[in-house]
Biopython code that builds the backbone (N, CA, C, O; Angstrom):
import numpy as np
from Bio.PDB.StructureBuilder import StructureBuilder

atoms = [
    (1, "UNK", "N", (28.144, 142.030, -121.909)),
    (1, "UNK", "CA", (27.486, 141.076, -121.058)),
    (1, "UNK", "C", (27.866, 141.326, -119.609)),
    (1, "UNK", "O", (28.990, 141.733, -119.313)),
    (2, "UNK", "N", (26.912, 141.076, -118.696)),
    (2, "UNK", "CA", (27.113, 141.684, -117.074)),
    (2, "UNK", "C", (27.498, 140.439, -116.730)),
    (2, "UNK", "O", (27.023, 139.420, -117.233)),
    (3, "UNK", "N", (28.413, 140.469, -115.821)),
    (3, "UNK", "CA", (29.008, 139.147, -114.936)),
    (3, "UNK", "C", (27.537, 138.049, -114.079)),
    (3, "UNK", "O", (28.005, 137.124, -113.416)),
    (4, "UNK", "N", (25.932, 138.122, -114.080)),
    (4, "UNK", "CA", (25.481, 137.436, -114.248)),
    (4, "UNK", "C", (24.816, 136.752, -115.392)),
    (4, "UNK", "O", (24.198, 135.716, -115.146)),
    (5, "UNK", "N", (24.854, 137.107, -116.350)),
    (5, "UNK", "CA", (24.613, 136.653, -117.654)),
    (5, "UNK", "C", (25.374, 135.631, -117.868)),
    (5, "UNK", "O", (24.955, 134.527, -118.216)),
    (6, "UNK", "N", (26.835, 135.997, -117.627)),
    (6, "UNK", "CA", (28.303, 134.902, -118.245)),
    (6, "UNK", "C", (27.786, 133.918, -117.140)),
    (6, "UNK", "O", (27.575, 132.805, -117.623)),
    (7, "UNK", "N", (27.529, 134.000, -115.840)),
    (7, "UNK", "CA", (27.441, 132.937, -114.236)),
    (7, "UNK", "C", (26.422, 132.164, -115.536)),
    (7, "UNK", "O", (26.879, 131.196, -116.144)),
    (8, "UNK", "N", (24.737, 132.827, -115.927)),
    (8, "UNK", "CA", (23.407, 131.994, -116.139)),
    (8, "UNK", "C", (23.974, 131.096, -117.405)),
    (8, "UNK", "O", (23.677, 129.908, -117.535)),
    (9, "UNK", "N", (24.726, 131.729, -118.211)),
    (9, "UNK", "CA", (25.179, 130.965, -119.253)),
    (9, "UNK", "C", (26.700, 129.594, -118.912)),
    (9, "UNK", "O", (27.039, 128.626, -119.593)),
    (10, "UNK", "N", (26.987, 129.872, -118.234)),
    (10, "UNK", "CA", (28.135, 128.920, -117.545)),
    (10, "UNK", "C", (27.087, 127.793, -117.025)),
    (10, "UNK", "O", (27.241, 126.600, -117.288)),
    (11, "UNK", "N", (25.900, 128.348, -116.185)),
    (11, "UNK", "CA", (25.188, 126.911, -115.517)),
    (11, "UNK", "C", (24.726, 126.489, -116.415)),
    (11, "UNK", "O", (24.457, 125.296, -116.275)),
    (12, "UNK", "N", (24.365, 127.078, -117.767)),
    (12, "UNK", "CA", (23.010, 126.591, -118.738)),
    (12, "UNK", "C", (24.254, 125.553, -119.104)),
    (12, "UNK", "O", (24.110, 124.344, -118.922)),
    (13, "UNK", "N", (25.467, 126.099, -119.626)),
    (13, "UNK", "CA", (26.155, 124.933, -120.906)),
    (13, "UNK", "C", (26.549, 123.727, -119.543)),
    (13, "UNK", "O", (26.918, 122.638, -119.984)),
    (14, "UNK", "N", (26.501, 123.836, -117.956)),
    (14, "UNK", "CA", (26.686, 122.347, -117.596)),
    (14, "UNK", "C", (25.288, 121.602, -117.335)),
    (14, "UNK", "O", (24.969, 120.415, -117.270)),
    (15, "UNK", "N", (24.758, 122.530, -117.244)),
    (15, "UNK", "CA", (23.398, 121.477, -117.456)),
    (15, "UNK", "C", (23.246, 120.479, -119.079)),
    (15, "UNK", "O", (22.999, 119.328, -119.439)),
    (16, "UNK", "N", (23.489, 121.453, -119.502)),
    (16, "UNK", "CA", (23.155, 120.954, -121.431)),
    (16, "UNK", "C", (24.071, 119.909, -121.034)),
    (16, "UNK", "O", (23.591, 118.793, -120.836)),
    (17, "UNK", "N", (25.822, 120.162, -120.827)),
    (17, "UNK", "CA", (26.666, 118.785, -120.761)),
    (17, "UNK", "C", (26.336, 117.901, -120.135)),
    (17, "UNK", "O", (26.675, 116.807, -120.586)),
    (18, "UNK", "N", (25.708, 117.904, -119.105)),
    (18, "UNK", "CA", (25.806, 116.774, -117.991)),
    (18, "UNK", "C", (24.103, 116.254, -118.558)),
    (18, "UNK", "O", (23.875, 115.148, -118.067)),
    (19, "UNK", "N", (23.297, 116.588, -119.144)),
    (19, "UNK", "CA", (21.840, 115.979, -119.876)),
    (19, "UNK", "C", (22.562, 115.368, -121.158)),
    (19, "UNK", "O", (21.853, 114.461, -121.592)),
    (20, "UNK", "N", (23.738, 115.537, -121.939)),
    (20, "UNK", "CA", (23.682, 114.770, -123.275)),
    (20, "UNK", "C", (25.315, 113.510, -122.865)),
    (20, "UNK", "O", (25.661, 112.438, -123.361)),
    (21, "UNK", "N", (25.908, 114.393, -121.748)),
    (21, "UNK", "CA", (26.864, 112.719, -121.156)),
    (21, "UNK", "C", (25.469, 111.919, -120.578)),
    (21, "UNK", "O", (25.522, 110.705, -120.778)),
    (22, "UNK", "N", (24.285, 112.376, -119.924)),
    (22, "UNK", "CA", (23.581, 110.863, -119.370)),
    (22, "UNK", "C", (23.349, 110.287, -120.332)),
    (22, "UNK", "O", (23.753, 109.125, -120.279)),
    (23, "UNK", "N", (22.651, 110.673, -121.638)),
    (23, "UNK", "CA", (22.184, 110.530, -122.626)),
    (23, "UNK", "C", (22.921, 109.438, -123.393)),
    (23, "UNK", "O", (22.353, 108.368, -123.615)),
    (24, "UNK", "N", (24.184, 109.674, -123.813)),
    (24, "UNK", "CA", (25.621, 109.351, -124.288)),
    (24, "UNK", "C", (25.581, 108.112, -123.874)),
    (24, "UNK", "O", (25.581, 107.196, -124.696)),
    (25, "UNK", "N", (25.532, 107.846, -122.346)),
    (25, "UNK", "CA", (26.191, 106.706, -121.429)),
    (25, "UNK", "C", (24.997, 105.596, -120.971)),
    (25, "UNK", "O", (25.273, 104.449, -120.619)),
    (26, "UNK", "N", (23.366, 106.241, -121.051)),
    (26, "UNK", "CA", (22.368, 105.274, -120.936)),
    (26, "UNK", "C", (21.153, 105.884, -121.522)),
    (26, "UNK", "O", (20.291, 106.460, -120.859)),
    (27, "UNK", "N", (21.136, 105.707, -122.927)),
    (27, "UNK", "CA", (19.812, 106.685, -123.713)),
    (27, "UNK", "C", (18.602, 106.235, -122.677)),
    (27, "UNK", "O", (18.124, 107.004, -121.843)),
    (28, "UNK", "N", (18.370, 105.473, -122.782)),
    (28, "UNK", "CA", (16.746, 104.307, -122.703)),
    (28, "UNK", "C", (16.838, 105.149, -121.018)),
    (28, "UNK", "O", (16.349, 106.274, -121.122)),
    (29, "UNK", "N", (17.231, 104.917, -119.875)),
    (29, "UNK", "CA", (17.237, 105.814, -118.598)),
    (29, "UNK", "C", (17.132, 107.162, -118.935)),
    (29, "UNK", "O", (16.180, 107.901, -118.686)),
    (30, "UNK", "N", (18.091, 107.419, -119.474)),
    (30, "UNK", "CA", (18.636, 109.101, -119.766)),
    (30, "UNK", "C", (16.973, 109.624, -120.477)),
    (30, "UNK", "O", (16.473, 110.477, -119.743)),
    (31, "UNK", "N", (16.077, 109.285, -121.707)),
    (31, "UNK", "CA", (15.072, 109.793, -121.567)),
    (31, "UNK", "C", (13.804, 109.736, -120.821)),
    (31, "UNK", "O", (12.810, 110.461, -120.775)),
    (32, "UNK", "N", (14.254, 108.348, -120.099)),
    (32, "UNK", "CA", (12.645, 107.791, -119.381)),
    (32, "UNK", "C", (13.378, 108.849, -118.101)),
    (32, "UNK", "O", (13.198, 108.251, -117.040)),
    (33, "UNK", "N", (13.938, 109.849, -117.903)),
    (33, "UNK", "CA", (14.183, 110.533, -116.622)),
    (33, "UNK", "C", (13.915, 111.518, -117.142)),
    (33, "UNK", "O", (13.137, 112.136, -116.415)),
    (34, "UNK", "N", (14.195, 112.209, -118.317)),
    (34, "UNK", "CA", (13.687, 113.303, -118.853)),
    (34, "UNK", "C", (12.421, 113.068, -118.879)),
    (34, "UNK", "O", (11.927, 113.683, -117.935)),
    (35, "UNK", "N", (11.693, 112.553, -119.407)),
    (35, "UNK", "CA", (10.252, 112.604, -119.810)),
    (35, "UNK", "C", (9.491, 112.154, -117.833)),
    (35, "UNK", "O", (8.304, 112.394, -117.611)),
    (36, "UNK", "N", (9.818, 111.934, -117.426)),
    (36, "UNK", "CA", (9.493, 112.027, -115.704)),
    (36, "UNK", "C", (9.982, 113.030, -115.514)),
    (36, "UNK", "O", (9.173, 113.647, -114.820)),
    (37, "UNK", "N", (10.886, 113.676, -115.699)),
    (37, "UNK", "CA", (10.730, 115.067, -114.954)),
    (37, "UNK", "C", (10.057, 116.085, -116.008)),
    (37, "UNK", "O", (10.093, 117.247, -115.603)),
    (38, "UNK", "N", (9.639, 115.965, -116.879)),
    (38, "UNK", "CA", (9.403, 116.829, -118.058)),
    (38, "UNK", "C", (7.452, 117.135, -117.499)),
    (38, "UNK", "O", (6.831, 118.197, -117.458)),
    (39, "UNK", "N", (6.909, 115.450, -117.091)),
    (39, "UNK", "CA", (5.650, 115.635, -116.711)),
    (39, "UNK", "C", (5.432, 116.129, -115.254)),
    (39, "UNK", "O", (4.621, 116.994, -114.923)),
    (40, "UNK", "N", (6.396, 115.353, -114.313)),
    (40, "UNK", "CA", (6.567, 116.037, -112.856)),
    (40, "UNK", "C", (7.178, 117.730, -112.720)),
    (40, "UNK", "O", (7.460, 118.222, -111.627)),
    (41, "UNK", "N", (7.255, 118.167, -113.489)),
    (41, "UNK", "CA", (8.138, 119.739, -113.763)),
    (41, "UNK", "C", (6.196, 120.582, -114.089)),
    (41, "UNK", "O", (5.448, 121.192, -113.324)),
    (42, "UNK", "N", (6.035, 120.113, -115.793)),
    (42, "UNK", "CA", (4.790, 120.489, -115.779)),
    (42, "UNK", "C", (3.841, 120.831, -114.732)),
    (42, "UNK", "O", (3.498, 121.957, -114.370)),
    (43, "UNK", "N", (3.387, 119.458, -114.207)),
    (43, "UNK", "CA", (1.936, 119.106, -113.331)),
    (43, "UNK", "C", (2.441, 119.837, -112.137)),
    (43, "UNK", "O", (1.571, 120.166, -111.330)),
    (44, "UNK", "N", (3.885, 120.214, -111.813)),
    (44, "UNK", "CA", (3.920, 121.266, -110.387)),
    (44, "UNK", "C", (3.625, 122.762, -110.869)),
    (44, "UNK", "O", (3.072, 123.553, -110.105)),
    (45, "UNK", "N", (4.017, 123.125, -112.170)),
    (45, "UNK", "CA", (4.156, 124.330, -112.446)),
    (45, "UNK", "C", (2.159, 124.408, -112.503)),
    (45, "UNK", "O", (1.509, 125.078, -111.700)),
    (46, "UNK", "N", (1.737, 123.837, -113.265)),
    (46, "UNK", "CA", (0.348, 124.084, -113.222)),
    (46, "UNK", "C", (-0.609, 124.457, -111.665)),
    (46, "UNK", "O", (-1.363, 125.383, -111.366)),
    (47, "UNK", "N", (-0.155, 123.307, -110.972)),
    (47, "UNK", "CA", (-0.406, 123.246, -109.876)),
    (47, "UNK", "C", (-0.005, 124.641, -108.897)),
    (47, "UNK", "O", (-0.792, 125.083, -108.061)),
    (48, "UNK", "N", (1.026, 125.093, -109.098)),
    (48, "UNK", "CA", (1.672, 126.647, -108.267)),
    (48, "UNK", "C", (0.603, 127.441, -108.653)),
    (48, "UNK", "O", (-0.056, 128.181, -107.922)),
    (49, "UNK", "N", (0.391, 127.141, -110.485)),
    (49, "UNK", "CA", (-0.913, 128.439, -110.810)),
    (49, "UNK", "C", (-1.939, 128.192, -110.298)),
    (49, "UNK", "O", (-2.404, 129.129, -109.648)),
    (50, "UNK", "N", (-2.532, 127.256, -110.318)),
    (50, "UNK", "CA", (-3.787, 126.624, -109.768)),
    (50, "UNK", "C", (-3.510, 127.322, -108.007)),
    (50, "UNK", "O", (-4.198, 128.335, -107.872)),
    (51, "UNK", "N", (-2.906, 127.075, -107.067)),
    (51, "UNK", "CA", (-2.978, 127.625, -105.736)),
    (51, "UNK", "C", (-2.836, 128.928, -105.399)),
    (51, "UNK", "O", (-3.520, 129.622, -104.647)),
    (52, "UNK", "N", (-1.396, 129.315, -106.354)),
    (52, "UNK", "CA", (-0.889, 130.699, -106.338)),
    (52, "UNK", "C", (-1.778, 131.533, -106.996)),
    (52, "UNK", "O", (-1.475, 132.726, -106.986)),
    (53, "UNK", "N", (-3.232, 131.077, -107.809)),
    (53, "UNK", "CA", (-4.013, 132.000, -108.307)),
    (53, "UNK", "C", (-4.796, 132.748, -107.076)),
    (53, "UNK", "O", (-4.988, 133.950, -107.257)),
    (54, "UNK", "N", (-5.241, 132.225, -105.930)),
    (54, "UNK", "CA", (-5.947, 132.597, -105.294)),
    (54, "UNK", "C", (-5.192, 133.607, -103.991)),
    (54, "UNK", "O", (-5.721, 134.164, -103.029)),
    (55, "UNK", "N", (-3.823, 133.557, -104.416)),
    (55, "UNK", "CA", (-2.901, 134.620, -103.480)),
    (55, "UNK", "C", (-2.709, 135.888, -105.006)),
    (55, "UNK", "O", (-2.288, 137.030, -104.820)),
    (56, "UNK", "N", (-3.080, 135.405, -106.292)),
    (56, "UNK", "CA", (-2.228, 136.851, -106.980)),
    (56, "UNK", "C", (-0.965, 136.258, -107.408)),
    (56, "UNK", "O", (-0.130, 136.837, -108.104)),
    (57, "UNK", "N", (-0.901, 135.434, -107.092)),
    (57, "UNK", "CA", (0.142, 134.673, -107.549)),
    (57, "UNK", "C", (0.344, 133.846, -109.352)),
    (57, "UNK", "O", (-0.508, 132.959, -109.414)),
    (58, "UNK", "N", (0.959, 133.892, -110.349)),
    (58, "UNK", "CA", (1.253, 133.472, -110.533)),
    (58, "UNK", "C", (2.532, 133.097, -112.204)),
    (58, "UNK", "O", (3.042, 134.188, -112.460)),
    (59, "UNK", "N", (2.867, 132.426, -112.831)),
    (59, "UNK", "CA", (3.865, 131.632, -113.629)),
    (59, "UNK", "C", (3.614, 131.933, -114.895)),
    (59, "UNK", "O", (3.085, 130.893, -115.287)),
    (60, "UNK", "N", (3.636, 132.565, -115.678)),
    (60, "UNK", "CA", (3.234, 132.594, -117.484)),
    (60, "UNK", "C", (3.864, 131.188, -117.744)),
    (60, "UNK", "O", (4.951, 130.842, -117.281)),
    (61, "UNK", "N", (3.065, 130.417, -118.535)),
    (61, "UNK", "CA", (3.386, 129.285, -118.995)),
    (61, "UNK", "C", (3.814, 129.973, -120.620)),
    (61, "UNK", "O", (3.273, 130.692, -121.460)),
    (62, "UNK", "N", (5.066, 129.281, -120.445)),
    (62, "UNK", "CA", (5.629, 130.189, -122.151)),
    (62, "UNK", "C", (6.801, 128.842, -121.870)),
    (62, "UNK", "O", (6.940, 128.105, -120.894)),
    (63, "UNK", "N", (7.781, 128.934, -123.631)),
    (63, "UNK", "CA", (8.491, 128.253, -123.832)),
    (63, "UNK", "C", (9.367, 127.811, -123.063)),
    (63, "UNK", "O", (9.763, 126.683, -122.770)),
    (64, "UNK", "N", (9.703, 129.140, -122.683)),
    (64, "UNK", "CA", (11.123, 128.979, -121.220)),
    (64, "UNK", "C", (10.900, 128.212, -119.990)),
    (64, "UNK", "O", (11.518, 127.266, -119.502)),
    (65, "UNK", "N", (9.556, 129.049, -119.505)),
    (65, "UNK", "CA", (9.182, 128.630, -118.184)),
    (65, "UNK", "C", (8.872, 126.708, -118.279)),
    (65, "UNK", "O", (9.413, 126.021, -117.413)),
    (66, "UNK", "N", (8.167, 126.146, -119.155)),
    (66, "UNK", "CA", (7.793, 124.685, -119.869)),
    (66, "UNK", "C", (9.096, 124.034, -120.123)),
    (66, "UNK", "O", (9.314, 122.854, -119.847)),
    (67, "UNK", "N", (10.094, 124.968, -120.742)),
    (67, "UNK", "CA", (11.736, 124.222, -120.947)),
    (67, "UNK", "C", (12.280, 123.941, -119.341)),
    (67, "UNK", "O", (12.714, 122.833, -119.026)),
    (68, "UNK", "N", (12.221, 124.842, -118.566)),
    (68, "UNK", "CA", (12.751, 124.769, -117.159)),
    (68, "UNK", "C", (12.005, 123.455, -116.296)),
    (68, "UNK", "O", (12.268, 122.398, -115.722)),
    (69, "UNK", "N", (11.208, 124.101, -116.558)),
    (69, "UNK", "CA", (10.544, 123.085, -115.290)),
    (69, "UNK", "C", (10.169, 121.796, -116.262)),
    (69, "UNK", "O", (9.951, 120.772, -115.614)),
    (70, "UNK", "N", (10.060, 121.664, -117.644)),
    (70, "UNK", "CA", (10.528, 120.274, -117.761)),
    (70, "UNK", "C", (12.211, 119.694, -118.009)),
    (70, "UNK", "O", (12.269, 118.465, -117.956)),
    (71, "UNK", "N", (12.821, 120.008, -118.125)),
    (71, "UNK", "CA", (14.265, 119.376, -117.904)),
    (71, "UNK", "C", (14.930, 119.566, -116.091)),
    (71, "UNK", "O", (15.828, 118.829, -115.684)),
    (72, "UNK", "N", (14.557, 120.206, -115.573)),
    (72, "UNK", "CA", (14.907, 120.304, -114.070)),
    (72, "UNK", "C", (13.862, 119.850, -113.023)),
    (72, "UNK", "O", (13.956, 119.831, -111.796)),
    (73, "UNK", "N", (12.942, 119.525, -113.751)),
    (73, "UNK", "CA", (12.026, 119.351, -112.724)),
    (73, "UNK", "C", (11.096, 119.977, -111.411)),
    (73, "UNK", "O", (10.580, 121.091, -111.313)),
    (74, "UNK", "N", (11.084, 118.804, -110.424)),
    (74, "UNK", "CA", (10.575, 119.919, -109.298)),
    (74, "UNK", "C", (11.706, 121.190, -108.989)),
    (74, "UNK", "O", (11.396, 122.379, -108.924)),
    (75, "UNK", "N", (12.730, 120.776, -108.862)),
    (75, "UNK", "CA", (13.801, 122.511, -108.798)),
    (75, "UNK", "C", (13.595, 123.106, -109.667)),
    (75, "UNK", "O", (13.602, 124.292, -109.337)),
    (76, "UNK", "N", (13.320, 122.931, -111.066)),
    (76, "UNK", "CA", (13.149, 124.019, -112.199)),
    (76, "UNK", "C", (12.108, 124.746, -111.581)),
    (76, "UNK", "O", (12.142, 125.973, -111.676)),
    (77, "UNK", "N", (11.261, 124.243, -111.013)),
    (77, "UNK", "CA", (9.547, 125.023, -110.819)),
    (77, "UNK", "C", (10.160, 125.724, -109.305)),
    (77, "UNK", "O", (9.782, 126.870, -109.064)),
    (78, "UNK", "N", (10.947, 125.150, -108.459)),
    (78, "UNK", "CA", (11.006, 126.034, -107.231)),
    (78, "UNK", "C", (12.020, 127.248, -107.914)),
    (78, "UNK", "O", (11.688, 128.372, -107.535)),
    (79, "UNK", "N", (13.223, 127.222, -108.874)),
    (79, "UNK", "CA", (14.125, 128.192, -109.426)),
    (79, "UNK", "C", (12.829, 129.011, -109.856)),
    (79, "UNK", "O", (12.870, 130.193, -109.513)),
    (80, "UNK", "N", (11.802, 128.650, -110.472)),
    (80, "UNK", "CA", (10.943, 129.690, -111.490)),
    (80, "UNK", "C", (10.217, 130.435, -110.214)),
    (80, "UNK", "O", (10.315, 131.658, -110.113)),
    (81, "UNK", "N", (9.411, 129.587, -109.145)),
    (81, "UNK", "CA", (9.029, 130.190, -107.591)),
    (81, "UNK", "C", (9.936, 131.536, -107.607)),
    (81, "UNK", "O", (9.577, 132.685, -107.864)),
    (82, "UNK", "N", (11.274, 131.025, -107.240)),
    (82, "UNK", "CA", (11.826, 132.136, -106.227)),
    (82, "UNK", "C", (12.405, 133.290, -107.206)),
    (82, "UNK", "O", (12.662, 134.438, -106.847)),
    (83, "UNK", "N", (12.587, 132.673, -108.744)),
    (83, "UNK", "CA", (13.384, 134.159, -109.560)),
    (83, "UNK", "C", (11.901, 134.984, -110.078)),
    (83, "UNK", "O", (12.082, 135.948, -110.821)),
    (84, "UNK", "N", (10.321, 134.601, -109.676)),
    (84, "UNK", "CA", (9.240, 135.455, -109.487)),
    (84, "UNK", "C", (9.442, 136.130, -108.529)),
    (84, "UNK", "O", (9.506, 137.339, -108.751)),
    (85, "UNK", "N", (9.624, 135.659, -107.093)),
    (85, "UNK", "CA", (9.613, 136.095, -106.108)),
    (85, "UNK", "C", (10.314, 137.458, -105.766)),
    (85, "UNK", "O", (9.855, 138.482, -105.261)),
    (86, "UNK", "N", (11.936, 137.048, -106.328)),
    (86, "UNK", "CA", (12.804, 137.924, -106.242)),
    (86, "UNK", "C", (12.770, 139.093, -107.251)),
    (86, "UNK", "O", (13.008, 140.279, -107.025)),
    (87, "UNK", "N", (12.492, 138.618, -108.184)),
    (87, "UNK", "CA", (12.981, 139.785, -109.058)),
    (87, "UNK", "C", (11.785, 140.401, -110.060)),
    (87, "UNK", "O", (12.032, 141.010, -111.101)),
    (88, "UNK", "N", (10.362, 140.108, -109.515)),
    (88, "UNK", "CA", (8.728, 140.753, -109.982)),
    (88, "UNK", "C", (8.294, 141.004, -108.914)),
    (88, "UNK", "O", (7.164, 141.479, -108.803)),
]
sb = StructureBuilder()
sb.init_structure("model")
sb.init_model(0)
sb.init_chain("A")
sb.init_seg("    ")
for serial, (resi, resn, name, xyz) in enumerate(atoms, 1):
    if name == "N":
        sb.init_residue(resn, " ", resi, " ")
    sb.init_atom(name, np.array(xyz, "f"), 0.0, 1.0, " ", f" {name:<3s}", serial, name[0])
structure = sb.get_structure()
């Protein structure tokens, strides 16, 4: 494993922790925030394709990309923006 793999997997397991302590400590919030960012994550990612189509631009909607930008939200969809940007 290359020393960014161990970094992507170090952020993934505090994200996972810090989504099942909210969870833990206020279910009824903890999913009505997931499921708001799950639809606000979506409707931006669609939306990037929808604009970014007409630059050449754009997002494969697949499991990952739908997991990201619904548990992170609008940052999941700007992280998915810029790791297109950078590294395709």
């Amino acid at each position: 494993m290359t020393a960014w793999q161990v970094i992507g997997l170090m952020i993934g397991a505090v994200v996972v922790l810090y989504l099942l302590a909210q969870f833990v400590r206020e279910p009824g919030a903890a999913l009505m925030n997931l499921v708001r960012g799950l639809i606000v994550g979506l409707v931006a990612l669609v939306l990037v394709n929808l604009v970014g189509g007409s630059f050449g631009f754009h997002i494969g909607l697949n499991p990952a990309t739908a997991l990201t930008a619904g548990l992170l939200g609008l940052p999941g969809v700007a992280a998915l923006v810029v790791i297109h940007l950078w590294l395709i």
